[in-house]
NUVEX-214986 format. One record per atom (N, C-alpha, C): x, y, z. Coordinates in steps of 0.02 Angstrom, whole numbers, plus 50000, padded with zeros to 5 digits. Atoms other than C-alpha are relative to their C-alpha. Example, Ala and Ser with C-alpha at 12.3 -4.5 7.8 and 13.67 -1.06 7.14 Angstrom:
<nodes>
500454994150000/506154977550390/500455006050000/499584994149997/506844994750357/499615005550037/
</nodes>
This chain:
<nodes>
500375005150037/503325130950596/500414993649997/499695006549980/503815112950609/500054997349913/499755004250068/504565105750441/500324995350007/499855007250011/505015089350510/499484994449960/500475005950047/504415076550371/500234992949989/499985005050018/504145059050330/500714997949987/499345001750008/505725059550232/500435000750048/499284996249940/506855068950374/500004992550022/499895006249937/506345053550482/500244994249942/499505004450032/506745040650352/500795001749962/499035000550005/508605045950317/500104999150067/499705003749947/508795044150492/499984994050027/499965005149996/508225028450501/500004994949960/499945001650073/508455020850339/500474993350025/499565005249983/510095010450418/499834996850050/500065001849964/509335006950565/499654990949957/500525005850022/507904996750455/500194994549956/499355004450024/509134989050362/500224995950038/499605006449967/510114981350490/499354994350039/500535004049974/508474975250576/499754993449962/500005004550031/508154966450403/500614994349984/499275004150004/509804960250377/500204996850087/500105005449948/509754953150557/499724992550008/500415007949999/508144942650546/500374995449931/499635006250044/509164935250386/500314996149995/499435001249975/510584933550471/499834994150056/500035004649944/509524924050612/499934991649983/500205009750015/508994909650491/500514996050013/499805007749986/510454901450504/500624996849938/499685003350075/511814893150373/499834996949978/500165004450042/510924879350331/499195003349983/500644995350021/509484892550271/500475004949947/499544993850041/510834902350152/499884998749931/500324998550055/509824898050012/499535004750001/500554994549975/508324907950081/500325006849995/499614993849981/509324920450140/500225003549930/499614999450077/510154923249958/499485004849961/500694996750030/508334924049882/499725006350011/500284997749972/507524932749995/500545008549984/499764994049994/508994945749993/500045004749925/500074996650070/508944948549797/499275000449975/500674995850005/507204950649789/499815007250049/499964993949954/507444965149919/500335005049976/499544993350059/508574973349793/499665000649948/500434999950057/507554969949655/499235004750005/500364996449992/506084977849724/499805006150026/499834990849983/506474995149775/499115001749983/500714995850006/505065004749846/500005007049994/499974993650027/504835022949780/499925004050058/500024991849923/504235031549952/500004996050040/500005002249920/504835026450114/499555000450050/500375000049967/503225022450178/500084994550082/499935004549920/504045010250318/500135003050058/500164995849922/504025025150427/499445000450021/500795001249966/502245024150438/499944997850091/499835000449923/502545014150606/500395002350061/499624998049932/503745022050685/499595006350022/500294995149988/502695038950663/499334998850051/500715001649986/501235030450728/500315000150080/499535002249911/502345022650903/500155007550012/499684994649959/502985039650917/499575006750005/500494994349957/501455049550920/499734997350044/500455004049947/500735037751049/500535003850078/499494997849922/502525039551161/500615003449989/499254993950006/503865053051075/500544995149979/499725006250016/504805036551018/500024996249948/500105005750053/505115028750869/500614994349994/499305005850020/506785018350885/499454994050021/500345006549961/505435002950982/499694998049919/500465002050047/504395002550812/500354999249944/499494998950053/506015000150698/499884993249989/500055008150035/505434980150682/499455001049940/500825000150051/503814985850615/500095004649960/499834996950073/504554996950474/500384992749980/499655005850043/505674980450438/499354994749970/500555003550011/504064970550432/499585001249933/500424997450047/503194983250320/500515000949946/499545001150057/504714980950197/499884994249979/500125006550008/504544962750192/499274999449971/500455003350002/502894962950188/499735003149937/500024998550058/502714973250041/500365000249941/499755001250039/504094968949957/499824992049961/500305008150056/503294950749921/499125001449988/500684996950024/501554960549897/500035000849935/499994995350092/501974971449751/500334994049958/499605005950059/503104955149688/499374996149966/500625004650006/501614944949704/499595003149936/500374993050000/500494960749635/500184999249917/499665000250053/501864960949481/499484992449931/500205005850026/501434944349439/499454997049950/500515000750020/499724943249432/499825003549950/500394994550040/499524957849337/500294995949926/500005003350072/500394947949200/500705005349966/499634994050032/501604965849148/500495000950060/499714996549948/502994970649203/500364995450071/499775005149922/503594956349332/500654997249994/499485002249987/505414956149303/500334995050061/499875003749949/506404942349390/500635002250023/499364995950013/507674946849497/500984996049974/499365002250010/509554945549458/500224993250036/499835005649939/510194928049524/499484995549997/500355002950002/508554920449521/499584998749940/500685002050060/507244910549420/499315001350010/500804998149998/505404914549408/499874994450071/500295001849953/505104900249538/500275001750056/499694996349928/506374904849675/499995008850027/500234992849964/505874922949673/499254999350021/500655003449952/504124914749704/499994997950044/499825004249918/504624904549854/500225007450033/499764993949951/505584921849925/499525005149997/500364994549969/504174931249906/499694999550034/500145002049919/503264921150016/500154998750063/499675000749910/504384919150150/500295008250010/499874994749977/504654935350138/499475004850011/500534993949976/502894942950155/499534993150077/499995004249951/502584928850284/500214997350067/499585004849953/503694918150377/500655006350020/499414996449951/505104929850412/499525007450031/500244994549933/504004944650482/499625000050049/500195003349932/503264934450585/500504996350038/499385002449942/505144926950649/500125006950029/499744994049980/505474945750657/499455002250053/500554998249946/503834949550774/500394992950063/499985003149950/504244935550876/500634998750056/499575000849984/505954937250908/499965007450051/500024994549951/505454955451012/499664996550050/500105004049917/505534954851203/499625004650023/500804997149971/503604959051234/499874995050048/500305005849988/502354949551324/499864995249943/500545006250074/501584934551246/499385003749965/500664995650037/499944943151219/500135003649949/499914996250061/500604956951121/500324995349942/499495004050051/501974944751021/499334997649966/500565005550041/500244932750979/499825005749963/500614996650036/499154948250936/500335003349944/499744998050054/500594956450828/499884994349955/500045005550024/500794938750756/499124999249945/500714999850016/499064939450723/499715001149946/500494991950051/498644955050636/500604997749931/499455000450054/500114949950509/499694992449959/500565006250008/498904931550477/499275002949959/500924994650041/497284943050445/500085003249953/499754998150072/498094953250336/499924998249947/499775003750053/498674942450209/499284997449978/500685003650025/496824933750212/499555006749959/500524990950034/496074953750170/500275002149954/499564996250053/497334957450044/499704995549950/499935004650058/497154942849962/499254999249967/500554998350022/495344946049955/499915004549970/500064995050031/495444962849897/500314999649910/499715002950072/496684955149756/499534999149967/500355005250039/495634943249688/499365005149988/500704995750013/494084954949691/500315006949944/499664996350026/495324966649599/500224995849929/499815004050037/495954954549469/499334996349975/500495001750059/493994949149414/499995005449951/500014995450041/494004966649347/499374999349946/500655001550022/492114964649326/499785006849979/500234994050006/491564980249223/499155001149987/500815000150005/489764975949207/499745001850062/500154999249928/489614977949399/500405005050017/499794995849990/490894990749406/499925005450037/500204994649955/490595004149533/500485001950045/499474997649964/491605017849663/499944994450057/499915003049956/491105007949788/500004992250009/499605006849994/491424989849724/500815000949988/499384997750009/493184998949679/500304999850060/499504999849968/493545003949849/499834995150066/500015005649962/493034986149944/500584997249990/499155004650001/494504978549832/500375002450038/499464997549972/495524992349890/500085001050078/500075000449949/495094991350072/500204992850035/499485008050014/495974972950048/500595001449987/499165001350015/497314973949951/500365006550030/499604994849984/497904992649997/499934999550079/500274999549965/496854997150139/500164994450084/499845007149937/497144979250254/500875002450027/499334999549964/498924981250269/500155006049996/499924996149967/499124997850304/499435000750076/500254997949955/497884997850439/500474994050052/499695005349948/498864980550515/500435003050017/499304996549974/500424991750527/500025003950027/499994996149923/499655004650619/499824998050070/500285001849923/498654995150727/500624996550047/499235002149946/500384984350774/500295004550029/499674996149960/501194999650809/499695003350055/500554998949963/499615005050909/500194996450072/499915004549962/499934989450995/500535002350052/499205000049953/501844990751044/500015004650033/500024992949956/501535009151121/499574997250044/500525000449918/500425001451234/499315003650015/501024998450012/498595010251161/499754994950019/500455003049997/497385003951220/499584997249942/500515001250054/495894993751123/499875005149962/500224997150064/495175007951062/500215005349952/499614997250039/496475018951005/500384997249949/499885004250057/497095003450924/499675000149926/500745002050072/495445002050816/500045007749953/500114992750032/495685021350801/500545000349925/499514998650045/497345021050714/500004992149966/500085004850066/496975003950598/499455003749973/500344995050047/495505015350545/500425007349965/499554995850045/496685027950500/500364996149957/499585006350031/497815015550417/499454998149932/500335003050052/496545009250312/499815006449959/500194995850066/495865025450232/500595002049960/499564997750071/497505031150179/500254994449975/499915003650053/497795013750124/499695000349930/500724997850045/496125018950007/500495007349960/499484993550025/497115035649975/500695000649950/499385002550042/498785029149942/499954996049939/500115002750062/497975017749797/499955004349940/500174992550068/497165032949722/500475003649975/499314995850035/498835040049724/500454997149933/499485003650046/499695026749633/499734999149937/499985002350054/498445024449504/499925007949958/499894994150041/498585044949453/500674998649983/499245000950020/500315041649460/500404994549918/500125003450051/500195025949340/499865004549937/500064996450025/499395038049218/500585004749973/499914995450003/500405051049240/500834999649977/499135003950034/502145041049204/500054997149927/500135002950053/501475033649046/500004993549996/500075007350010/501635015449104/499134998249976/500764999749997/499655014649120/500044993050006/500075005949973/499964998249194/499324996650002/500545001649987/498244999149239/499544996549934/500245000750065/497644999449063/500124993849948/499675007850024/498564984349009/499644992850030/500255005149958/498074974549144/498944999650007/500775001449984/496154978949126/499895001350085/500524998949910/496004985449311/499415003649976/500444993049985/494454993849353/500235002950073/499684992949943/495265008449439/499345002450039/500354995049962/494435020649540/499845005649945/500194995950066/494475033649402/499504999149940/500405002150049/493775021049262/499264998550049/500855000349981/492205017149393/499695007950007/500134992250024/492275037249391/499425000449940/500164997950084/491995037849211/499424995549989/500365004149990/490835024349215/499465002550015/500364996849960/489865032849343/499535007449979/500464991650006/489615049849265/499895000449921/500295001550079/489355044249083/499444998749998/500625001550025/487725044048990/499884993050009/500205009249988/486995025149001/500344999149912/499545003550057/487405024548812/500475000349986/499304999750010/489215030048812/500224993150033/499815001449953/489405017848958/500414991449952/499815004850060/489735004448801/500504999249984/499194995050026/491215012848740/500504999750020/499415000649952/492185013348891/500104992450000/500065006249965/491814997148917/500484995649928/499625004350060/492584991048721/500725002949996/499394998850011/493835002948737/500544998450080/499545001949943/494484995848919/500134992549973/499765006049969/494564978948866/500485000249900/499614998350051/495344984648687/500935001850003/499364998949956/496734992048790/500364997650006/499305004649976/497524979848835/500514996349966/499505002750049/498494975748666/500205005949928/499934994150061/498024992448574/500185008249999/499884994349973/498955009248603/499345006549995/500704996049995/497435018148527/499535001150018/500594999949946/496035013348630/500385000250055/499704997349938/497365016748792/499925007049986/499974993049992/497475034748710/499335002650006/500644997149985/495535035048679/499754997850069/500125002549956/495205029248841/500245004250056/499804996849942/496295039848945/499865006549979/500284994350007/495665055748862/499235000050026/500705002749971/493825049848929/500234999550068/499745000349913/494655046449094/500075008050039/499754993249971/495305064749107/499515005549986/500794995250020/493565071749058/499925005350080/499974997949959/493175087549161/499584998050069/500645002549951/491545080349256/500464993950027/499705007149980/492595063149280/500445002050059/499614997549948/494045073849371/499685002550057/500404996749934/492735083749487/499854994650036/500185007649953/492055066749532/500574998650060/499395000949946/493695061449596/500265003250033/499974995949944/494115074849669/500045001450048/500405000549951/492675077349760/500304994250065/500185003549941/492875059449838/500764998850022/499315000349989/494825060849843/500195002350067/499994994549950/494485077049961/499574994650071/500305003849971/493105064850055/500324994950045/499815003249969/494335053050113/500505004950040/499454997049971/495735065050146/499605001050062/500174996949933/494405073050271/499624994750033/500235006849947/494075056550352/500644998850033/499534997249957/495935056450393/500115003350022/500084994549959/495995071350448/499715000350081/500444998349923/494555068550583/500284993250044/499695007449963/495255050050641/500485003950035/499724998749973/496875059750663/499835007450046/500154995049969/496115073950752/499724999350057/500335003749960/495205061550868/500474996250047/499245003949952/496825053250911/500405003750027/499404994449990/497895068650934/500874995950006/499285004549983/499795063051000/500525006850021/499554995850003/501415072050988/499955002649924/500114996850029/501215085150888/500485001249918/499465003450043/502965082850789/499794995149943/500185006450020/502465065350729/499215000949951/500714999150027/500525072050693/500145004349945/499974995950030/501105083450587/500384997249914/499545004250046/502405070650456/499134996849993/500805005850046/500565060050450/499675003249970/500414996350034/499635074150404/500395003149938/499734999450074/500815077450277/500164993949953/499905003350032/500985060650232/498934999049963/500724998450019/498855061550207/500015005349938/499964994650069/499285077850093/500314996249922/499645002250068/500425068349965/499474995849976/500305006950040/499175053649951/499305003649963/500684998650012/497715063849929/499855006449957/500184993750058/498055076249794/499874999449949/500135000350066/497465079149636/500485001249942/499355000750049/498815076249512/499795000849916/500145001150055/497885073649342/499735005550000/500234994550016/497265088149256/499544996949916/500285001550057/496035086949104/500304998049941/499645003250056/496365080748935/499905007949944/500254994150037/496555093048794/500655005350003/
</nodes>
């Protein structure tokens, strides 16, 4: 039985992705060693919890048994989420420590050149063709325009319109977009064709959809309830929404926007969240996406090694973590 995982492969390449970042920093330049500075203490400051910047190399190396070629595009997907979630921080209003060294506006300037401008010096500085360099270039441009849509459609946090599936449009933006750009680049650099490209940014995107769902059980389940502060409508709360009587549907609705200054409507609120009908719901459509990854990657096949770390990285995102209230 094959028990190479996600993690195995990121300790082995953990330094590689490092030096790749600490290169392009290194390429700006001395009279850029303010950037450089920024940019490098917001990279400490924002520590990401799961080494999802293997994503690409897994992807390159089920295409061709290879992942050292796709070690720019884990540096990329550091960068590019490390001035996401900064950004992300921000907006939400909670929670947006600045880092050490810097002031609220210069960790603003480094998060844009760091979900920007340097992973696009870092795409351009690999010795591809032009074509590929533009089309990586590209997909890292589109991105940012889908995220930032999914944001903002995320941040009206319209609960009168509320629904699973105005829930997971945002998230097919902000989550969803850039994970599918990072597979499809790596798609790219292996040398897939068009439509294995399209195949694996459709994979990319559901467990971007997946990986949200994960984070906001997780939210929950840590006691920040970030969510709850900030007034998202989650995936869970359009749940609850969804499978409530029309006259409860009131309730949720005073006690989500109560939330956000009063510990007691967070506790009445997340006991309504963890209702047993609310959990089946999600579940259900938790299981729904998983087996949409599933068939993408079953459609793509690869090296078997590599297929096997995705399909376990599909298992972590797509489990059911919350358990009823009570």
């Amino acid at each position: 039985m094959n028990s190479f995982s996600y993690l195995d492969l990121h300790r082995q390449v953990a330094a590689d992705i490092d030096a790749n970042i600490a290169s392009a920093l290194e390429s700006l330049g001395p009279e850029s060693s303010a950037v450089r500075a920024s940019i490098s203490a917001l990279l400490g400051h924002q520590q990401m919890k799961y080494p999802l910047s293997v994503l690409p190399l897994l992807v390159h190396a089920a295409e061709t048994g290879e992942t050292a070629p796709a070690v720019p595009l884990s540096a990329v997907h550091v960068l590019w989420w490390t001035s996401a979630c900064y950004l992300d921080d921000l907006s939400d209003g909670h929670g947006a420590g600045i880092p050490d060294g810097l002031g609220a506006d210069a960790a603003l300037l480094a998060s844009v050149l760091s979900g920007q401008a340097l992973p696009i010096r870092v795409i351009r500085a690999q010795p591809v063709p032009d074509a590929v360099r533009d089309a990586l270039t590209g997909e890292i441009v589109n991105c940012w325009i889908d995220a930032v849509e999914g944001q903002l459609r995320d941040l009206r946090g319209d609960l009168d319109n509320a629904s699973r599936d105005a829930v997971v449009a945002a998230c097919r933006g902000k989550s969803g977009a850039p994970f599918g750009m990072i597979t499809a680049m790596a798609a790219m650099l292996s040398g897939a064709g068009s439509e294995r490209t399209e195949l694996w940014r459709g994979f990319g995107a559901v467990f971007g959809i997946l990986w949200q769902l994960f984070n906001d059980q997780e939210d929950i389940l840590s006691g920040r309830n970030e969510d709850l502060l900030n007034g998202t409508v989650t995936y869970l709360l359009a749940c609850a929404l969804e499978e409530t009587p029309p006259d409860s549907r009131a309730r949720i609705a005073e006690l989500s926007a109560a939330a956000r200054t009063s510990e007691q409507s967070r506790t009445e609120l997340t006991a309504l969240l963890l209702d047993p009908a609310v959990l089946r719901r999600y579940e259900k459509d938790l299981s729904a996406y998983r087996d949409e990854a599933y068939r993408v990657l079953g459609e793509l096949g690869g090296h078997e090694k590599y297929m096997a770390a995705l399909r376990q990285l599909v298992d972590q995102a797509s489990g059911m973590y919350l358990t009823p209230a009570g």
